[in-house]
N, C-alpha and C positions, 0 to 999 in steps of 0.2 A: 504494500500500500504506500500510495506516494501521498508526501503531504508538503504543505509552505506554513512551516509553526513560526512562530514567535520563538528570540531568545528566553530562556528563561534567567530567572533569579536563582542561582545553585543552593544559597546559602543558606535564603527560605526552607528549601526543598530540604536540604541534611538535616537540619532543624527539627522536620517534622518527622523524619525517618526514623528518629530514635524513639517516639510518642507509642509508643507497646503497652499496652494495660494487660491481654493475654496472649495464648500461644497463638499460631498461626499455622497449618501445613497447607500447601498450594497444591495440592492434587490435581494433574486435567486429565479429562478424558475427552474422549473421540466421539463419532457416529460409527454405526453397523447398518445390513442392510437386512431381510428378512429371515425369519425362520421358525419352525414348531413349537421350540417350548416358552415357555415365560418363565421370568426371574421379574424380581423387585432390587431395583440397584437406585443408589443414590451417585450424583455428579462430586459432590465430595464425601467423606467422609465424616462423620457429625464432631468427632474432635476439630475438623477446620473451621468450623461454624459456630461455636461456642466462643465469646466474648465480653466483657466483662462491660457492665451500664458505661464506665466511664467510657471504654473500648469507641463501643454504638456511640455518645454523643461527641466524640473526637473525628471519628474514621467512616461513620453512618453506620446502619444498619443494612442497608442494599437491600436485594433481594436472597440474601444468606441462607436465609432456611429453606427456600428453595434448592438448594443446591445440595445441602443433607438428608432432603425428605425423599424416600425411596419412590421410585413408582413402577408398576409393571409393564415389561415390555418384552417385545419377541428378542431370543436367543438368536444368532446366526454367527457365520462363519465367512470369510472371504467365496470360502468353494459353495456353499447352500445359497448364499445373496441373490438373487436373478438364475439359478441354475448354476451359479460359477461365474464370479467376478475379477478382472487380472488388476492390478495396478497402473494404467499407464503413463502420468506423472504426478509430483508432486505440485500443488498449486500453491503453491508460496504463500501469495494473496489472502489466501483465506485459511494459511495452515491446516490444511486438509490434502485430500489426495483424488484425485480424476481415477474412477475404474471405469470398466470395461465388459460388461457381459459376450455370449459368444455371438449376438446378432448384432455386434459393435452398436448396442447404446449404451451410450455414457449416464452417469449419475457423478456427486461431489459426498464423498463420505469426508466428516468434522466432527473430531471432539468437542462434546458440550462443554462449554464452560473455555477458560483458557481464551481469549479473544485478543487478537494481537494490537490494536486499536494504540493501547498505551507504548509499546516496544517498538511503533513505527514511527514516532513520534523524534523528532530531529532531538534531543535531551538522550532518548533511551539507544539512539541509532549511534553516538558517539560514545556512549558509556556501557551499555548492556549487553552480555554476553552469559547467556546462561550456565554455562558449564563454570565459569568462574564466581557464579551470584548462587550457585547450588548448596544448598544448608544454612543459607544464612536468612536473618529477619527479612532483610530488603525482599529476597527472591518472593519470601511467604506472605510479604504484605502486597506484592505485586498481583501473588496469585488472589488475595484476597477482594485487591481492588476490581478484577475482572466480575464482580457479583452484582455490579454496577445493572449488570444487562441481566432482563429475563430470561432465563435457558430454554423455556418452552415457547413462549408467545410469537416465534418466527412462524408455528404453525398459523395462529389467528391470524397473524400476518399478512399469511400467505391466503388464507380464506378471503379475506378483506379486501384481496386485488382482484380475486377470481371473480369475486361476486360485482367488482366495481368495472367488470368487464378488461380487464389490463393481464398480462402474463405470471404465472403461476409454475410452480416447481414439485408440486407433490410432494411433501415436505413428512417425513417419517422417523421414527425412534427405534436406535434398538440398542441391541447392549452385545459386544466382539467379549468373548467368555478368554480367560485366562490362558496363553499357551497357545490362541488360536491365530496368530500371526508374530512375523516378529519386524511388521512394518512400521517405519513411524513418520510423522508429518514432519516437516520443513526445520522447525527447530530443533528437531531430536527426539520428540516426543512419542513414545510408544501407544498404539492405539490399543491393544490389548488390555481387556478386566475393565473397559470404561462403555459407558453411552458415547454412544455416536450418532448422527442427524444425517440421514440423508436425502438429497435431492435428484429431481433432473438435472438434465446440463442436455443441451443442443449438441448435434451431432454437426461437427463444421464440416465433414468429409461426405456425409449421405445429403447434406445442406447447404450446397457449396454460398449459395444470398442471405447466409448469416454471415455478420463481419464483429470482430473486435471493435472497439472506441479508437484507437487509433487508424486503423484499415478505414469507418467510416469519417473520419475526417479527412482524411486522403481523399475519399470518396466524393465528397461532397464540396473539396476546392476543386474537386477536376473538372463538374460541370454543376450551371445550380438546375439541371434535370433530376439530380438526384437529390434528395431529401428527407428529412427526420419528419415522422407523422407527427406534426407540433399538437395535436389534442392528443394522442396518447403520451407521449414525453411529459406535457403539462400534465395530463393527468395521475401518471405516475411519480412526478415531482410533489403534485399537491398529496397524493395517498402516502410520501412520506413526509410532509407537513405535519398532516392529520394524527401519523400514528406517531411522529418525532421520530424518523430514523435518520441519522442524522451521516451515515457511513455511507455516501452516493459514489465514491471514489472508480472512476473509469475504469477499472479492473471488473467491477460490481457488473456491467451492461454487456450488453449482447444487441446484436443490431440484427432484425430481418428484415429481408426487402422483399414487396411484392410491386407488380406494374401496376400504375393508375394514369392511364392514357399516355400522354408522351414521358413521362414521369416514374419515375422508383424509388419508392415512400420506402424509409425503414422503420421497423415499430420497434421497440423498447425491448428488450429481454432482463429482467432483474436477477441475478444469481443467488443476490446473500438478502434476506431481511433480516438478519438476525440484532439487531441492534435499536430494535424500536421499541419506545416504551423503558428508556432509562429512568434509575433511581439514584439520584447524585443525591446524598445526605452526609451530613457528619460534617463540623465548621470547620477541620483542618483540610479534612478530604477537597471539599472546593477551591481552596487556596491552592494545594499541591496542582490541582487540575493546572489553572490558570500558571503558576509553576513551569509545568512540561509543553506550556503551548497550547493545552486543548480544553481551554476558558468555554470552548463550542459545544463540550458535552455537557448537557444541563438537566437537571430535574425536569423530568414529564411532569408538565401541569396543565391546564384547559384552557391558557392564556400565556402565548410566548412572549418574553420580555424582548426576545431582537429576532423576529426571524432571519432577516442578513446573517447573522453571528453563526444559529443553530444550522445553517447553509451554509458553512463556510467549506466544505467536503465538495461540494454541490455546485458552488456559487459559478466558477470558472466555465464547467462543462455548459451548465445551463445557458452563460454568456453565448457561446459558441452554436449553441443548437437550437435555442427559442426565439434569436433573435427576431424573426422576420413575423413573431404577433403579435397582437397589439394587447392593452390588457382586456378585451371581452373576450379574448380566449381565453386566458385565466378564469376570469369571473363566471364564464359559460362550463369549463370543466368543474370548476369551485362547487356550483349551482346540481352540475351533474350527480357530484359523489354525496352529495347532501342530501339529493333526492331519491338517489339509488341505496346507500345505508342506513334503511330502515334501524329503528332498534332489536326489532329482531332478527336480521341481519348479526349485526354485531354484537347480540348478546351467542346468536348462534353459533358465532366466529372463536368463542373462549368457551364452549360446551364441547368445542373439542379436544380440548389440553387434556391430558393423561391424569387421570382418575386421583383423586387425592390433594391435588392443586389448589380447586378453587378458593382459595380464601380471602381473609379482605385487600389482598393487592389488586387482585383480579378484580374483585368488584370497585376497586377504587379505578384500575384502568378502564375498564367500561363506561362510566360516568365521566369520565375524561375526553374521552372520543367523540361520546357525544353532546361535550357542551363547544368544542374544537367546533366538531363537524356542522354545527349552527354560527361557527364565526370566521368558517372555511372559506369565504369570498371577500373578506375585510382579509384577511392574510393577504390570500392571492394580490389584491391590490396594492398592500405594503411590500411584498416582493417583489411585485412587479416593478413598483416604483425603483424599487433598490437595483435593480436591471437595466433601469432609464438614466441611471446618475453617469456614469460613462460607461456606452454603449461600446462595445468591437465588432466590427463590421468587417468582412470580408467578400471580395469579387470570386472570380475563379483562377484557373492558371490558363483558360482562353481567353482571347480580347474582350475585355466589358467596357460599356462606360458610363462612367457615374455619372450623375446633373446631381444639383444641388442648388438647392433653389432658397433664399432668403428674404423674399418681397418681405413675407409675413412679419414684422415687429414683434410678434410673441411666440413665433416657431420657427422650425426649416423643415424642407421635406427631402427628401433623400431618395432616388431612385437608381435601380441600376438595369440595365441592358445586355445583351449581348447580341455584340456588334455584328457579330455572322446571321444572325437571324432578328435580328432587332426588336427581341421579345422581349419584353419587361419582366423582369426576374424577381424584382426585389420595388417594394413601395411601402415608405414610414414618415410619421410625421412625428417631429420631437419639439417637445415645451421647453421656452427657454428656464420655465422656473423651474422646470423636475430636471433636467438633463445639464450638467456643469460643462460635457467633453466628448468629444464624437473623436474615435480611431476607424481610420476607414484604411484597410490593405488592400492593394487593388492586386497582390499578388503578380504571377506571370501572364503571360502575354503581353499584346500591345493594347495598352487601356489608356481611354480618352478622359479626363478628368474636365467638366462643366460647374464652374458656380456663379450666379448671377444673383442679382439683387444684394441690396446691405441695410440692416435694422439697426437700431441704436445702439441695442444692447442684445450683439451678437454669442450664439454658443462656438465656444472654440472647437475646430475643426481637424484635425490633423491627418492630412492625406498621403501614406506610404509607398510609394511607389515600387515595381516591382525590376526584374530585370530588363523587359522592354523596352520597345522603342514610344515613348510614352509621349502625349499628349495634351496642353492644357489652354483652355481659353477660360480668363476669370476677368469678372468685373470687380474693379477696383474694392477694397474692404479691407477690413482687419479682421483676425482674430482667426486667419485661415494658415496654415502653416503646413511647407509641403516638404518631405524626407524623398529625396531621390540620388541617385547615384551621383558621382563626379559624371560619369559618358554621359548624365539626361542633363549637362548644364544649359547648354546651347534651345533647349526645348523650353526653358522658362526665364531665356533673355529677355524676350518680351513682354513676360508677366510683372504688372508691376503690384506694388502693395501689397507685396503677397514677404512673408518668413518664408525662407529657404533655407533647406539644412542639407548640404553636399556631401556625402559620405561614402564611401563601401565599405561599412560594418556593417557584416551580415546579420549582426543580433540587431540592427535597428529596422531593417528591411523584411525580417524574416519571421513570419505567423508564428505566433505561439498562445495556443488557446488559455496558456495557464498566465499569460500575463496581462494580468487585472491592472487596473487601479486600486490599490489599499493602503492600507497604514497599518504599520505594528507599535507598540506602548509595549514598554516593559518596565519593571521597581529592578534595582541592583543595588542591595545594600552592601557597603565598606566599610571595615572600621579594621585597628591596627593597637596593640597596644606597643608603650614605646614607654621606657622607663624614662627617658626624657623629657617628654611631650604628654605622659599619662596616656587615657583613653581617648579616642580621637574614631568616631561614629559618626553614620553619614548614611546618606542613598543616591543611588543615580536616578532620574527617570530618564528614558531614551524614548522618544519620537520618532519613528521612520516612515517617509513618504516614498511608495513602490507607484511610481507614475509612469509614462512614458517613457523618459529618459533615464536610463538605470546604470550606475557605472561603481555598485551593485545597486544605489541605489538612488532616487531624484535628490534628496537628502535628507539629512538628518540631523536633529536636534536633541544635546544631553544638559539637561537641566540638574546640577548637582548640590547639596547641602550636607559640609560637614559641620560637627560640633562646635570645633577651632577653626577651623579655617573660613567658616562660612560659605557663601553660593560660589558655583563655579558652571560657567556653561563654554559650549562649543557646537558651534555648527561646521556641517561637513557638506558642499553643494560641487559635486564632482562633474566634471565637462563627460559628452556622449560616450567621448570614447577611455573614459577613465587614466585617463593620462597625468591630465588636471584637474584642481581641483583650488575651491575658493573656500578659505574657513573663515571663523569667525571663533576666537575665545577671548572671555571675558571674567572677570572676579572680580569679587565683593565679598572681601572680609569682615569675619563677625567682631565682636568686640574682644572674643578671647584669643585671638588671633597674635603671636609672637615672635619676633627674633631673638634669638640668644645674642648677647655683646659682651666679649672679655676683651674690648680693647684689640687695638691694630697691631699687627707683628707678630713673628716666629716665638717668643718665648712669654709670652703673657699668664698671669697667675689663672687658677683654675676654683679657684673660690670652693674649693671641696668641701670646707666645714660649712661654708655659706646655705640657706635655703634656696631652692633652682631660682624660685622668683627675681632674685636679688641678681640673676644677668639676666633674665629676662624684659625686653620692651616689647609692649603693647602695641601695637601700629594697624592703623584702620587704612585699608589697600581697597582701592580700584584700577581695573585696568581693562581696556580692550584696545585687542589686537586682531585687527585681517590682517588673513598670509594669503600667499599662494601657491599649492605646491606643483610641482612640475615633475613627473615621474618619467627617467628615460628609459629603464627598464622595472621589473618587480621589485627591485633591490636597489636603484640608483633612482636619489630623490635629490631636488632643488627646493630648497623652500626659501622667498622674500617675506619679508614680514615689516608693519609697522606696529609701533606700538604708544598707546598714549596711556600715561599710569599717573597714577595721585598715590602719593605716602602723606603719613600725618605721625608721629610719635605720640605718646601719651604722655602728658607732663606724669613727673613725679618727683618726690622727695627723698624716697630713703634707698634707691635702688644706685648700682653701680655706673649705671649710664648718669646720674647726676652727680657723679665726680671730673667727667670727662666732660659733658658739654653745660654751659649756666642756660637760666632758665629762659632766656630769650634767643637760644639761638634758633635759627632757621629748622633747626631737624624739628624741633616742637610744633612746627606750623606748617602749612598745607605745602607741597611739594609738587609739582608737576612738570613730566617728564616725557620727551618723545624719543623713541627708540626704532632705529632704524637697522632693520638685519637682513643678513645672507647666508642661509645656512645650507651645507650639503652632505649627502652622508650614502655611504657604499656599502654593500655589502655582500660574501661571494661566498660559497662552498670551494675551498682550496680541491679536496680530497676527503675518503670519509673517512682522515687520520684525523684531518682538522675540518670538522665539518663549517666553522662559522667565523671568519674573517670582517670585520669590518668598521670601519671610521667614519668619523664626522668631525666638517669644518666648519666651523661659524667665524663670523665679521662682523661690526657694525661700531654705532653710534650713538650714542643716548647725550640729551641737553636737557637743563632744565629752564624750563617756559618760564619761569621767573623772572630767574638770574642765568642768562644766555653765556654769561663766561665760567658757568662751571657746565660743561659739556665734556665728555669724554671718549677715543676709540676703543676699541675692546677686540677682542680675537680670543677664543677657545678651539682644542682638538683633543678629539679623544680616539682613542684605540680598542677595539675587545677583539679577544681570540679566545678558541675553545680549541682544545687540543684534544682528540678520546683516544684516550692509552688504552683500553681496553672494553668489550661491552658495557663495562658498567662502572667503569673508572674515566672519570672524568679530569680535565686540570683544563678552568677558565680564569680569566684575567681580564680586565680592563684597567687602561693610565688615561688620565685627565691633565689636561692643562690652560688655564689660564692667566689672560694677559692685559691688563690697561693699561693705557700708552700716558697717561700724565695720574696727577694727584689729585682732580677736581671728581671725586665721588662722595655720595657718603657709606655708610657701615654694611646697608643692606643693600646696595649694590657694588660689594670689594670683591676682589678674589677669595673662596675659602676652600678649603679641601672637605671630602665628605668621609673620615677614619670613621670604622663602628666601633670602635673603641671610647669615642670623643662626645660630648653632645654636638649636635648642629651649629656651626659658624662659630667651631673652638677658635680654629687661626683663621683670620682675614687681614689680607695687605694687596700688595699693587697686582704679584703675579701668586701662584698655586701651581702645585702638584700633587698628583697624589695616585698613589697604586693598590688596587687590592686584586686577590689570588683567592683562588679557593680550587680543594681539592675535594671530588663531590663522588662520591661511593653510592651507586642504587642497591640497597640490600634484598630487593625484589620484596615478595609479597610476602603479609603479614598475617596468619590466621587469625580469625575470631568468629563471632555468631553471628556479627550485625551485618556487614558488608565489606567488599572487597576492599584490599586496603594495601598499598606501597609503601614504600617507605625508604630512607635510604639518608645518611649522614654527612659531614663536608665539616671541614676545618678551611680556618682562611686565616690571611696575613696581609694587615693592611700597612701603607707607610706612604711619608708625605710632608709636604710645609709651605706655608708660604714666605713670600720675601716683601720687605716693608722699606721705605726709602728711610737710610738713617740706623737701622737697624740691622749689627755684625750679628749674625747666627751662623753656625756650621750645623746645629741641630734638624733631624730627622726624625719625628714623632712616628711612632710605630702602634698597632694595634694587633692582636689576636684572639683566634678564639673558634668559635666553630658551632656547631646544630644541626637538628632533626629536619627531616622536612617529611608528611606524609599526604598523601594522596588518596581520597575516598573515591569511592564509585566511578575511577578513572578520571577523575574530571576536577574537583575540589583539591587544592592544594594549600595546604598551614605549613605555614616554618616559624621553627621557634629556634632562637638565634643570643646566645651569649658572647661578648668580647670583649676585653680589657685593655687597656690600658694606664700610663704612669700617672692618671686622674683619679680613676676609677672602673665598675664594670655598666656597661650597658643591655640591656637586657630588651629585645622586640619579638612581639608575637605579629606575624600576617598573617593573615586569611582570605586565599583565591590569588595570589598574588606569584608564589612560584619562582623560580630565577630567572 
């Protein structure tokens, strides 16, 4: 299953994984297919289902005791199934397996229970790996999270379509007895001693006008003769509205085509219902969700808080294949399934779950359905609309041509042709208030591109052009914007008032049904403890717009607040072709915000009996700064920058800084400063002795706006190399160096060296140096019960000084010292880190933060 998640928050996420009130075992089982005897078998065992109250109001209750309540079902065997069933593949997708009877029909045999939903999930796709998560908590609350879904109701499901007239699977129970295969599905999973579910499945070889979701888009750019039955599609979109299945992922469909006059309509084929009629409960359980990226799986209730959201599986495909109705076909399919599921219909639909069931979930989804099913054309409308905010339109890869017509002041309408037979293929009209943004691909061939008329308040247009020999006559306007090749210049010399964007990047030119218009929100909490600085807690939130232009993305905005440091933001607005890129950071310190100051020069006292406060200054900062950066290759960056910043010192009376400056000097009062930079920085795989070479050079300038003659040059270079002595023996290093070129600074911005041995800005003077080393050992993995765990140790050696005008030092302050660093669920990383030196010892914990 493919998905586009959200990053998540890791830190949240660990947080909650340790929150156990009782045991847990994640048992799954399979489907079988028929046979003579009957047994009573349950999907888990009733030890995995037992929970403690605190348990349920933490993690929910789900649908759990479903999952230990036995029920009866026919015995069978791979060889009794159909006469004798072979294997013949694994279906990844749905962690089940495609057999085979001896008259080549197919069916989908699947473990009840066990639902891959959460492990395809971009979080669990970077970290999970079952054979290493085996016996531990994590692996058993994973199995426990799948209880989310009813294990039975894919039958009602599947009755609910049959009866709503749409495609249907024959959807059946049974139970593969102990010993009686030794097959397992996709993850390793042995189907033997469990239930199993199985279905039809379409025979693509006896069937050759079934097609895959991918095959029917192919299909349907090659000519628009071909096309999706838009009232069955819509209809089967709204019947998983209704029942909330929220898992529509292209893997899911099956495409039939039958002739209807010049035309080959495909109708919908549904493979999985198995996911409808979710129970998300429990107050930490929905957090994790939103966590792992899938905020989309929601508590079934009779009233959707965001259908868009609950659609998010769905939303892409639908783009691609409803486009060409309007909303009465919504509202008229809506009307349909409203009319057509009676209540007894749908009471009849859950009369046929397996004997022992029905109890008040089942009655509570029933009354569900049908208070849905009475608000099933107010849905369809709100989805529809969420389909109209930007539209993706697509021609063929034969000659089309588009008109585009804008007289209207409160719409446009949009038609397409094809030019060999000048049959109108395609006719829509869009609002300028519901619709923000039209992508229109004209794909291949040679396509004529027409827009005339201009309204006041036009919907932006963007017209893609394909590799042909393409074609444009436009009347004058804005808001119209056309992507075509460097060879299609000469074709829109003549066009004027028109955006032109010249390119051969084929990801700008080239269909991709899965890219939408969206935005991702994420929370990323930071904190650090630092025997210097104390505790020091925070959160990111990150803002991502996935528009048109992606270079990965249109851009993006980190809005940050730490404790000490206060806000901190950054925007990132990258060019087409990802090369370049425009940023923007800025900060605003809080009032606990500090520099440490022991005075300027190589050998300054270290106030050890002193309390920290007593070098501490308070200093209220603002700063923004745009750059630019300029990447010539992945590794090789240019970044200019300006920067304009305000300092302000805190008066005070009893701290070390009021022996060094009296109380009116300049540092006490407002400061403003422009800083102008050039910075570059390399970076290259030597060999995989030394896998990571690489430097950075900076230059610049900084005045202060005040007082214009204390202005200063500046120049920094730094060096790091990693050398791996052996798999797991590491030796890295990094040297720093800086340099201002007169005396006209003040304290927080001098050269200082960074020793972990030292507090922050021990030594500051004109120039710096400084080197640290470490020697980093992976000890590999760590047994325990809760989850997988790394781990591995490193010593280091730091050394360094600065140079001060005036001031003879031959000294070279040194630090050492060394730490843990461990790695949860492949992904989370903590180091704890002790160093010393002739001051004292410094002691810092990170978290997520890594070498």
């Amino acid at each position: 299953m493919k998905m586009r998640l959200s990053s998540a928050s890791y830190i949240v996420f660990l947080v909650m994984l340790f929150v156990f009130s009782a045991d847990m075992t994640a048992s799954v089982l399979p489907r079988v297919g028929e046979g003579d005897s009957l047994v009573r078998k349950s999907i888990y065992p009733p030890s995995a289902t037992r929970k403690s109250d605190l348990y349920n109001k933490l993690w929910g209750e789900h649908y759990r005791t479903l999952y230990s309540l036995p029920i009866t079902v026919p015995a069978v065997t791979l060889q009794s199934l159909w006469g004798g069933v072979k294997v013949v593949e694994q279906a990844a997708d749905f962690q089940g397996l495609l057999l085979e009877n001896n008259q080549q029909q197919l069916c989908l045999l699947k473990p009840l229970g066990g639902y891959t939903t959460f492990i395809e999930s971009k979080f669990f796709q970077e970290v999970y790996n079952k054979k290493v998560f085996k016996n531990t908590y994590l692996d058993q609350f994973i199995g426990d999270a799948y209880t989310i879904i009813n294990p039975y109701t894919f039958i009602s499901a599947d009755y609910l379509a049959r009866s709503s007239g749409l495609s249907s699977n024959n959807s059946r129970i049974f139970y593969l007895p102990e010993h009686s295969t030794r097959d397992t599905v996709a993850n390793g999973t042995s189907i033997e001693n469990k239930l199993v579910s199985v279905i039809d499945v379409p025979d693509f070889n006896t069937r050759p006008n079934i097609l895959l979701t991918e095959e029917l888009l192919d299909t349907i750019q090659a000519n628009k003769n071909f096309q999706v039955d838009q009232e069955l599609y819509i209809r089967e979109r709204l019947l998983d509205m209704l029942i909330g299945d929220w898992n529509k992922i292209p893997e899911n469909w099956n495409w039939l085509g039958r002739s209807e006059g010049d035309s080959i309509l495909y109708a919908p084929i549904v493979i999985d219902r198995n996911h409808a009629f979710t129970k998300v409960d429990g107050v930490l359980f929905k957090q994790m969700l939103r966590v792992l990226g899938l905020g989309f799986i929601v508590n079934y209730d009779a009233s959707p808080k965001s259908v868009r959201k609950e659609n998010t599986l769905g939303f892409a495909l639908d783009m691609a294949l409803a486009s060409q109705s309007d909303v009465s076909v919504w509202t008229g399919q809506a009307r349909f399934i409203r009319q057509t599921l009676t209540d007894s219909i749908i009471d009849g639909a859950f009369s046929r779950l397996p004997k022992g069931i029905e109890d008040k979930e089942i009655k509570r989804i029933t009354q569900i359905i049908k208070e849905r099913r009475e608000n099933l054309e107010e849905i369809a409308k709100t989805y529809f609309a969420s389909l109209q905010q930007t539209p993706v339109l697509t021609g063929t890869n034969r000659s089309d041509r588009f008109v585009i017509d804008r007289h209207n002041p409160d719409s446009l309408f949009i038609q397409m042709y094809d030019q060999q037979t000048g049959q109108r293929v395609f006719d829509r009209k869009y609002s300028r208030k519901k619709t923000k943004e039209i992508w229109l691909y004209g794909l291949e061939g040679d396509d004529r591109f027409e827009v005339s008329g201009r309204a006041n308040k036009e919907v932006p247009v963007f017209l893609i052009a394909g590799k042909g020999k393409n074609t444009y006559r436009m009347e004058p306007g804005h808001h119209i914007r056309v992507y075509e090749y460097e060879s299609g210049k000469a074709a829109l010399d003549t066009v004027p008032h028109v955006k032109k964007v010249f390119s051969d990047i084929p990801e700008i030119h080239q269909y991709d049904y899965n890219k939408i218009k969206h935005h991702k929100m994420s929370f990323t909490p930071w904190g650090i403890y630092d025997s210097d600085k104390g505790f020091s807690l925070g959160t990111f939130f990150t803002y991502t717009m996935y528009g048109f232009k992606r270079s990965p993305f249109t851009y993006q905005h980190r809005i940050g607040y730490n404790y000490i440091q206060g806000f901190v933001y950054q925007g990132i607005f990258p060019s087409y072709d990802g090369k370049k890129s425009f940023n923007i950071d800025a900060t605003i310190s809080s009032r606990r915000n500090f520099y440490n100051f022991f005075g300027f020069g190589n050998n300054t006292e270290g106030y050890k009996d002193a309390k920290k406060n007593y070098n501490r200054v308070h200093i209220r900062q603002f700063k923004l700064s745009p750059s630019f950066h300029l990447d010539f290759s992945e590794k090789k960056r240019l970044v200019v920058q300006a920067s304009w910043e305000m300092f302000k010192a805190k008066e005070t009376n009893d701290r070390f800084i009021n022996q060094f400056y009296p109380e009116d000097h300049r540092i006490f009062k407002t400061n403003l400063f422009i800083d102008l930079g050039l910075s570059f920085h390399t970076e290259k795989e030597i060999c995989s002795f030394i896998p990571k070479l690489g430097g950075t050079l900076t230059g610049g300038w900084k005045m202060n706006l005040k007082d214009a003659s204390r202005n200063f040059p500046y120049a920094e270079a730094s060096v790091e190399l990693d050398v791996k002595i052996t798999d797991r023996l590491t030796w890295a290093t990094m040297a720093k160096t800086q340099q201002l070129f007169n005396n006209k600074y003040e304290f927080y911005q001098a050269a200082s060296t960074e020793l972990r041995g030292y507090r922050d800005n021990r030594f500051i003077g004109k120039q710096s140096f400084y080197q640290y080393s470490d020697i980093r050992l992976d000890m590999g993995k760590l047994k325990n019960p809760f989850t997988p765990l790394k781990y591995g140790v490193f010593a280091g050696f730091d050394y360094g000084r600065v140079w001060f005008p005036g001031e003879q030092s031959k000294r070279w302050h040194t630090s050492y010292g060394g730490g843990i660093w461990l790695t949860l669920i492949n992904k989370i990383t903590t180091k704890y880190s002790c160093f010393g030196s002739t001051d004292s010892f410094r002691f810092m914990f990170e978290l997520g933060l890594g070498f």
